[in-house]
Residue frames as qw, qx, qy, qz and C-alpha x, y, z in Angstrom:
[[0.320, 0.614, -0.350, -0.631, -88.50, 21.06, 172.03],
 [0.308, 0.282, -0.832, -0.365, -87.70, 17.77, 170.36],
 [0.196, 0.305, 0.849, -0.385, -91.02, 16.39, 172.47],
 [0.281, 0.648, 0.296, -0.643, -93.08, 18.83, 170.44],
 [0.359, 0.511, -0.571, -0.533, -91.55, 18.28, 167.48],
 [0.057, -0.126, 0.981, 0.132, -92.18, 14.49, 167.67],
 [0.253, 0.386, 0.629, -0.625, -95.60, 15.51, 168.40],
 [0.342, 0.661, -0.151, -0.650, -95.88, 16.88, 165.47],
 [0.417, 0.255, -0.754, -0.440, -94.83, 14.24, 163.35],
 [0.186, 0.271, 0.942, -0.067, -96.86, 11.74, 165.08],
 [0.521, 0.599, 0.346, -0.501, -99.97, 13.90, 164.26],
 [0.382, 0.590, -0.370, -0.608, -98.81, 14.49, 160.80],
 [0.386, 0.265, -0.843, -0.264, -97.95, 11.18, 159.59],
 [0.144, -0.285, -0.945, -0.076, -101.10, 9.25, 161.53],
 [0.229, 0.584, 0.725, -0.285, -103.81, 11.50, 161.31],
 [0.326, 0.718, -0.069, -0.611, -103.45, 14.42, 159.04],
 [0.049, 0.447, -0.772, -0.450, -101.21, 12.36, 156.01],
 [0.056, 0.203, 0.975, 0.070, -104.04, 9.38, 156.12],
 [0.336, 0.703, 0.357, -0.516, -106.64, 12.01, 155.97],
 [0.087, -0.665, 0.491, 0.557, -104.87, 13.03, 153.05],
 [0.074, 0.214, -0.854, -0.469, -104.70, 9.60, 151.06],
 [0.296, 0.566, 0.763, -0.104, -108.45, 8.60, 151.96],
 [0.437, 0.761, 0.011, -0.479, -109.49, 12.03, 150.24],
 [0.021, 0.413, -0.786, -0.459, -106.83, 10.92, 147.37],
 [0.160, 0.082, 0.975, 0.131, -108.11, 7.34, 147.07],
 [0.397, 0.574, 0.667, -0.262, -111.82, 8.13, 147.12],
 [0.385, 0.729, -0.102, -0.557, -111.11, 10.67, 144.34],
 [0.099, -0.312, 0.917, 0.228, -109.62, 7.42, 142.42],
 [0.281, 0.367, 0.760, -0.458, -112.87, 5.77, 143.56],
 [0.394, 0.716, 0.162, -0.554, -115.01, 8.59, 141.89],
 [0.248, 0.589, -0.536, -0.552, -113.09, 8.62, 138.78],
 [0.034, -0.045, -0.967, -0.250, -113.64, 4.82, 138.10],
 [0.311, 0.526, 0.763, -0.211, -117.15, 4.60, 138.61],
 [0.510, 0.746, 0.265, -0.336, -118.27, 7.41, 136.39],
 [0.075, 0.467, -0.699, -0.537, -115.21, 6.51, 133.76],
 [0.159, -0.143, -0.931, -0.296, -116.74, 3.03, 133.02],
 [0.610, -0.098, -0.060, -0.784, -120.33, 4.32, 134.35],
 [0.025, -0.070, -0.984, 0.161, -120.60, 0.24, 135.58],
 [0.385, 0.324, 0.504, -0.702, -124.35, 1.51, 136.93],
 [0.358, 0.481, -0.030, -0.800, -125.30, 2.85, 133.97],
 [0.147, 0.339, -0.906, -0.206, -123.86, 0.33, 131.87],
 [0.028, -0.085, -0.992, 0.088, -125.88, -2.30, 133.50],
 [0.419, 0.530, 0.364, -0.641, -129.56, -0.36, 133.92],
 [0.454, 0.684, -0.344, -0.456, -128.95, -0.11, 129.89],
 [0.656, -0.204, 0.708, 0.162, -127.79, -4.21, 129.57],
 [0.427, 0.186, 0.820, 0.332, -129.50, -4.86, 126.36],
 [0.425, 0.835, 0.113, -0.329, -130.42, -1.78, 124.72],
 [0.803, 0.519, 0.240, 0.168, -129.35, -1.52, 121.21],
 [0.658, -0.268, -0.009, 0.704, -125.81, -0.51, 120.81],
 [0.130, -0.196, -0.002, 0.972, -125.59, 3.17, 120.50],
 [0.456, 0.497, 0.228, -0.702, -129.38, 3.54, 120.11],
 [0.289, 0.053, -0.713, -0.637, -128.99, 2.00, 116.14],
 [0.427, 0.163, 0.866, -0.200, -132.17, 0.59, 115.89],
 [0.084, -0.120, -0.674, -0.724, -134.76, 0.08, 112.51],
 [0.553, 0.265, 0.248, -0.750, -138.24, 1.45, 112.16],
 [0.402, 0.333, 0.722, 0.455, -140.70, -0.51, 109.65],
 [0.081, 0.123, -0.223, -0.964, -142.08, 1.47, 107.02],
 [0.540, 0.164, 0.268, -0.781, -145.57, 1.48, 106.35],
 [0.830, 0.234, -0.417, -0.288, -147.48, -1.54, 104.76],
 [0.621, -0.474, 0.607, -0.146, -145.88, -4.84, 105.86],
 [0.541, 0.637, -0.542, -0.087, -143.62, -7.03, 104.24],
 [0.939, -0.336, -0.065, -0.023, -142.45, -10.53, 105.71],
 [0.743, 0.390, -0.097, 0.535, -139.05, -9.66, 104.45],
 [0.124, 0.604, -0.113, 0.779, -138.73, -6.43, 105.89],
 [0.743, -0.595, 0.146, -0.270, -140.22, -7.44, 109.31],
 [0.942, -0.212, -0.092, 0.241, -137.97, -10.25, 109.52],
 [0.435, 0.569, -0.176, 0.675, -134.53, -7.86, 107.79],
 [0.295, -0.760, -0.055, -0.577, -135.76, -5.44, 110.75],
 [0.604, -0.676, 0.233, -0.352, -135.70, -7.26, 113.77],
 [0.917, 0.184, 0.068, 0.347, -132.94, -9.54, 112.75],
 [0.391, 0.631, -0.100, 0.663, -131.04, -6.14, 112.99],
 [0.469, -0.679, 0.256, -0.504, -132.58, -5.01, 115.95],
 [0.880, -0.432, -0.055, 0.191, -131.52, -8.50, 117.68],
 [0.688, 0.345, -0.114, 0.628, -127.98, -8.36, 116.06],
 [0.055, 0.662, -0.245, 0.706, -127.49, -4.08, 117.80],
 [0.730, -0.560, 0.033, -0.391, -129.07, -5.14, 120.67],
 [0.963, -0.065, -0.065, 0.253, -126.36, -8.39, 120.81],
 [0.692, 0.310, -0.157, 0.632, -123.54, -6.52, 120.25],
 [0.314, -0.768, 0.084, -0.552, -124.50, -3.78, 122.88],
 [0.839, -0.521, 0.060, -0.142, -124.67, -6.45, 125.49],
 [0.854, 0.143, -0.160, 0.473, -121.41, -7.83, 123.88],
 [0.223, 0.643, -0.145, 0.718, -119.53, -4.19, 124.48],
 [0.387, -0.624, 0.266, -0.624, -121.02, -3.35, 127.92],
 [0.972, -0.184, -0.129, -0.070, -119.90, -6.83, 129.18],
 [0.769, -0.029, -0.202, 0.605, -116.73, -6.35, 128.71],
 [0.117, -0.676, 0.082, -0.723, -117.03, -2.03, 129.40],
 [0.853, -0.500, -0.033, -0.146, -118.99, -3.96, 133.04],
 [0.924, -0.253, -0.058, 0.280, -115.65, -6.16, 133.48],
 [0.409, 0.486, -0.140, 0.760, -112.93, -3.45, 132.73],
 [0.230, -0.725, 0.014, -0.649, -114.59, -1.37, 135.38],
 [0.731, -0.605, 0.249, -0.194, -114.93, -3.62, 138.35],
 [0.875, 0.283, -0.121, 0.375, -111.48, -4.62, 137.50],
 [0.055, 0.521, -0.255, 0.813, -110.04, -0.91, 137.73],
 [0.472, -0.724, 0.101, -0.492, -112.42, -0.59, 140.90],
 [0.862, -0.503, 0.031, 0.056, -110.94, -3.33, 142.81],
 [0.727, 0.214, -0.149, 0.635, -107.17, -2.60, 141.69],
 [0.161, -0.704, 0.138, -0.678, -108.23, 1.15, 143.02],
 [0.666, -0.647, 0.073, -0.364, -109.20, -0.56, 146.25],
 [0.870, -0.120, -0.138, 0.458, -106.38, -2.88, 146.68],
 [0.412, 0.581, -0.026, 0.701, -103.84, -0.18, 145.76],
 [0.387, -0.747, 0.135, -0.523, -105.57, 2.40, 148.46],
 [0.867, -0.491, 0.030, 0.081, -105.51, -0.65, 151.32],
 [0.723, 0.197, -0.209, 0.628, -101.45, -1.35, 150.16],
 [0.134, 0.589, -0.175, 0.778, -100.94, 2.43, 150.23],
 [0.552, -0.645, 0.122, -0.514, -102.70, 3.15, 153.76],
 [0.873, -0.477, 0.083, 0.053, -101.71, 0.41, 155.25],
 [0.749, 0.260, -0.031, 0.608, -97.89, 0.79, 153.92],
 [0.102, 0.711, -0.101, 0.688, -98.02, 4.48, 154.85],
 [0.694, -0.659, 0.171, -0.236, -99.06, 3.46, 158.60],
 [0.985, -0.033, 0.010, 0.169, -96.13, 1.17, 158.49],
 [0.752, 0.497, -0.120, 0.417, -93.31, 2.71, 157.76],
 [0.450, -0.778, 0.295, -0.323, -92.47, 3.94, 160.75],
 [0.816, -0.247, 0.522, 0.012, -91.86, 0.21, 162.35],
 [0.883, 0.380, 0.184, 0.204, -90.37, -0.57, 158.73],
 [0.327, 0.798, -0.256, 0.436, -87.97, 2.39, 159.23],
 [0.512, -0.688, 0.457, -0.234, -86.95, 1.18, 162.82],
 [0.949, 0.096, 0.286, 0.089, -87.00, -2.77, 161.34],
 [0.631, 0.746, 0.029, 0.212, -84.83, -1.36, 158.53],
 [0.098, -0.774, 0.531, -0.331, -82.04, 0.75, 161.17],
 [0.720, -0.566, 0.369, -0.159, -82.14, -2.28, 163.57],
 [0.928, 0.102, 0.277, 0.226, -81.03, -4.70, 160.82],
 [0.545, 0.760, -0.095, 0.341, -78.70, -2.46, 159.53],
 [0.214, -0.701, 0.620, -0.280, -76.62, -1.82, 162.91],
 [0.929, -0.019, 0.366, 0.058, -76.97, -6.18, 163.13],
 [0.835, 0.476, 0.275, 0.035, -75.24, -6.07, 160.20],
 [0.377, 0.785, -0.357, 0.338, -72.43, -3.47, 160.33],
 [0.155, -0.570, 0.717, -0.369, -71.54, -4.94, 164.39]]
């Protein structure tokens, strides 16, 4: 009986419970990449920041050509400025996600030998 039960927690806690936190973690995973969209973000570097962009109007004006695309640089700048730092926020989050997961998984395989480490020094310590 208490062979079958150990059995049981060895399966549970190193192969079903780590099944468990990879499905967790990768749903972590998923959620950063399409929160900060990092892909998208970057396919889109230097389009104009939410689409603003000026048309000319008909005829042609040196003023109004220059006004124009002197705007268009300026949306276009401040796009790149935004999704630079949108870019670095993400693969920030993504690699704290992936540290985190490794800590967790590898902490969760551990604690076994950290719960024996944890009893042994604790009978050291009372005899």
């Amino acid at each position: 009986m208490v062979a079958v039960l150990a059995f049981k927690y060895m399966y549970w806690h190193f192969v079903y419970v780590p099944g468990e936190i990879t499905k967790a973690w990768m749903n972590f995973v998923w959620f950063s990449l399409n929160f900060f969209s990092v892909e998208q973000l970057a396919r889109t570097y230097f389009a104009p920041w939410r689409g603003v962009r000026w048309k000319q109007s008909r005829g042609f004006s040196i003023r109004e050509f220059l006004n124009i695309h002197v705007s268009n640089m300026i949306s276009r700048a401040l796009g790149a400025f935004v999704r630079t730092w949108l870019i670095v926020f993400g693969l920030v989050s993504m690699i704290i996600v992936l540290l985190s997961g490794v800590i967790i998984f590898v902490g969760w395989l551990a604690l076994p030998l950290l719960m024996l480490l944890a009893i042994y020094g604790a009978i050291n310590v009372i005899f």
